[in-house]
C-alpha positions in Angstrom: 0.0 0.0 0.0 1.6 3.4 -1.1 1.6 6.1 1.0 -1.4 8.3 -1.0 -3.0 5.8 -2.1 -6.8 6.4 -1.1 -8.4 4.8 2.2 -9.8 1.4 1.9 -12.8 -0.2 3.4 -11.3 -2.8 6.4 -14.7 -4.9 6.0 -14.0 -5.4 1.8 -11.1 -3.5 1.0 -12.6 -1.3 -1.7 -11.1 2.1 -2.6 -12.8 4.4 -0.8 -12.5 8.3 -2.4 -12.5 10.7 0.5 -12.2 14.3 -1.8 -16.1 14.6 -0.8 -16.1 14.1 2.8 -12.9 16.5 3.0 -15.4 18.9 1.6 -18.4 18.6 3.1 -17.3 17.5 7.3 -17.1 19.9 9.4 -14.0 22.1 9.8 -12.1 23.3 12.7 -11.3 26.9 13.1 -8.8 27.3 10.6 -10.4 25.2 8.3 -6.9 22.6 8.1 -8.7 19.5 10.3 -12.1 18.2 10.2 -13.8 18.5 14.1 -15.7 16.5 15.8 -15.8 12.2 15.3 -16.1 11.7 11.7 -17.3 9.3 9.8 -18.3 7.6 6.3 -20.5 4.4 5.2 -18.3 2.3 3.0 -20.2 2.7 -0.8 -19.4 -1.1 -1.1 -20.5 -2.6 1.7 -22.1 -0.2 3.4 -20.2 -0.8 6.8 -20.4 2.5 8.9 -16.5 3.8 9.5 -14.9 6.6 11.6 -12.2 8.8 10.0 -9.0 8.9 11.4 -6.9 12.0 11.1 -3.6 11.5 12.3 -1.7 11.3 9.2 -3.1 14.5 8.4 -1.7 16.0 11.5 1.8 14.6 11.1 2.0 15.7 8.0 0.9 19.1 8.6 3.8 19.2 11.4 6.1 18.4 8.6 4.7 21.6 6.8 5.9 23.5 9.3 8.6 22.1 10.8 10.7 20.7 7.8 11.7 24.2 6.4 12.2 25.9 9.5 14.9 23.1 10.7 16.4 22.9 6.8 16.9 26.5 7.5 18.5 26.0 11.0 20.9 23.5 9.7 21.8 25.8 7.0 22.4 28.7 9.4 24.3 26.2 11.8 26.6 25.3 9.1 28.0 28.3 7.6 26.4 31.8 8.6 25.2 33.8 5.8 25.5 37.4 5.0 22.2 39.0 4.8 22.6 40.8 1.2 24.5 38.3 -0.6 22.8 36.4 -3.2 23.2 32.9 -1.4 20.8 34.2 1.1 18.1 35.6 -1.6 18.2 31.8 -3.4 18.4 30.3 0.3 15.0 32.7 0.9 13.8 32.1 -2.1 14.1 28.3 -1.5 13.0 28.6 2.1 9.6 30.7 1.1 8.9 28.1 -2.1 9.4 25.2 0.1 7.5 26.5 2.9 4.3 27.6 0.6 4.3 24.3 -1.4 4.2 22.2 1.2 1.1 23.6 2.4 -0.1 23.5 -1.0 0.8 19.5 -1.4 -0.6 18.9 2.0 -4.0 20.7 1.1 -4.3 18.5 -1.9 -3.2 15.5 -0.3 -5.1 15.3 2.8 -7.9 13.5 1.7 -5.7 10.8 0.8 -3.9 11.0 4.1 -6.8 9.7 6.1 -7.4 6.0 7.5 -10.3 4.5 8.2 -11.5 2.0 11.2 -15.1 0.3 12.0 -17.0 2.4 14.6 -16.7 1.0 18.2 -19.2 -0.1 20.3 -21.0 3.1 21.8 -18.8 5.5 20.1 -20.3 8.8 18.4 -19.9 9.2 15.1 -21.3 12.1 13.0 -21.6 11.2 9.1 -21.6 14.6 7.3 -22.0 13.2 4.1 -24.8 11.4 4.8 -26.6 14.9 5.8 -25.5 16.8 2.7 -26.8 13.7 0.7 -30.4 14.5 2.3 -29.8 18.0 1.6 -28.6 17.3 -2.4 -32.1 15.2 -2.7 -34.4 17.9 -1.2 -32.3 20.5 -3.6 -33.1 18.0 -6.7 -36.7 17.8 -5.1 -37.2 21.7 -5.3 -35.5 22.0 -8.9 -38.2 18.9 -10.2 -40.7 21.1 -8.6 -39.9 24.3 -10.0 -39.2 22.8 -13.7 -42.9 21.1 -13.6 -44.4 25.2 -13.0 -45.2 26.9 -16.0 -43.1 29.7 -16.9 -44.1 33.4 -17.2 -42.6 33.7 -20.5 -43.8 38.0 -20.3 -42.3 40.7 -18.4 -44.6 42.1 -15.7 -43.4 45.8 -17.7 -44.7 44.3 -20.8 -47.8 46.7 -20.9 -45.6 49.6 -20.3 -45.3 52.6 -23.0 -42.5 53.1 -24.5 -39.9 56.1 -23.5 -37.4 58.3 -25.1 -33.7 58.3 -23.8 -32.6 62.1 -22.3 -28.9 61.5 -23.1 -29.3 60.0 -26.3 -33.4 60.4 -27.7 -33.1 57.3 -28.7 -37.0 55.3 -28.1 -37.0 52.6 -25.9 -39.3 49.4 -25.0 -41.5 50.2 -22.0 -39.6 47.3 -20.1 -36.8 48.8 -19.9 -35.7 50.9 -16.8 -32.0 51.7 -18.1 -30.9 52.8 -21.9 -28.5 49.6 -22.9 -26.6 51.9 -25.0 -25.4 54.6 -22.8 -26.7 53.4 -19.3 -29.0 56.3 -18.7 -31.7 55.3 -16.4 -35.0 56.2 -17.1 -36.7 59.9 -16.1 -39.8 59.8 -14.2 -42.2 62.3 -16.1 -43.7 64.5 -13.5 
């Protein structure tokens, strides 16, 4: 098993993608781990499983502390003068090092994630699960509002028609703003 290679179900050992759930759970503060007791239903199977996170965590620890020690041992070794160009490519290096590895670990995170079967009495929230509910009753109002006739006419419609102030140019009683130069319509008093 490689190191990204997606979570598998322990019940049937099926691939189990976990880009939605990263998604959709609940976030902590800072929006980097998922709170509360996670979980997913295997789409194979359907065994219930909770979400484990630590991989996430350790590798976020290596996001911050990797460059900062690379740039200790670099210091450690040979002091560098401020405004020569080894320290701009150190910097440089340092800065490009530091933002992509919060850019890899954003991306891989889902992948980072293990799964185990839900103990006896433990709580397990399955956010998934609610935003499915929440998808179907979406679909439910967009069946809805596709079976309603549409008003095809303008409630302006019956309107008269009006002459542009800027411009004179004659325009369709439904419209309040001249397309051409933007002049809004003068209220004849």
């Amino acid at each position: 098993m490689d190191l990204l290679d997606p979570p598998r179900c322990p019940q049937c050992n099926s691939e189990i993608a976990m880009a939605d759930f990263w998604q959709v759970a609940p976030k902590q503060s800072k929006g980097t781990f998922r709170s509360g007791s996670p979980g997913i239903v295997c789409p194979v199977c359907g065994v219930k499983l909770r979400v484990l996170q630590g991989r996430v965590r350790v590798s976020w620890l290596l996001v911050l502390v990797l460059p900062i020690g690379l740039g200790v041992l670099l210091n450690y070794l040979g002091p560098v003068d401020r405004n020569s160009v080894s320290a701009k490519i150190w910097l440089i290096g340092f800065v490009a090092l530091y933002g992509g590895g919060f850019v890899l670990q954003a991306r891989w995170a889902p992948k980072l994630l293990r799964l185990r079967f839900v103990n006896d009495g433990e709580s397990v929230e399955y956010p998934l699960v609610i935003r499915a509910r929440e998808l179907a009753e979406d679909r439910a109002t967009e069946a809805r509002l596709l079976e309603e006739p549409l008003e095809l006419e303008s409630p302006d419609v019956g309107k008269p028609a009006w002459t542009c102030a800027k411009c004179r140019e004659e325009n369709p009683g439904n419209f309040n703003i001249f397309w051409k130069c933007q002049t809004a319509r003068s209220v004849p008093s």
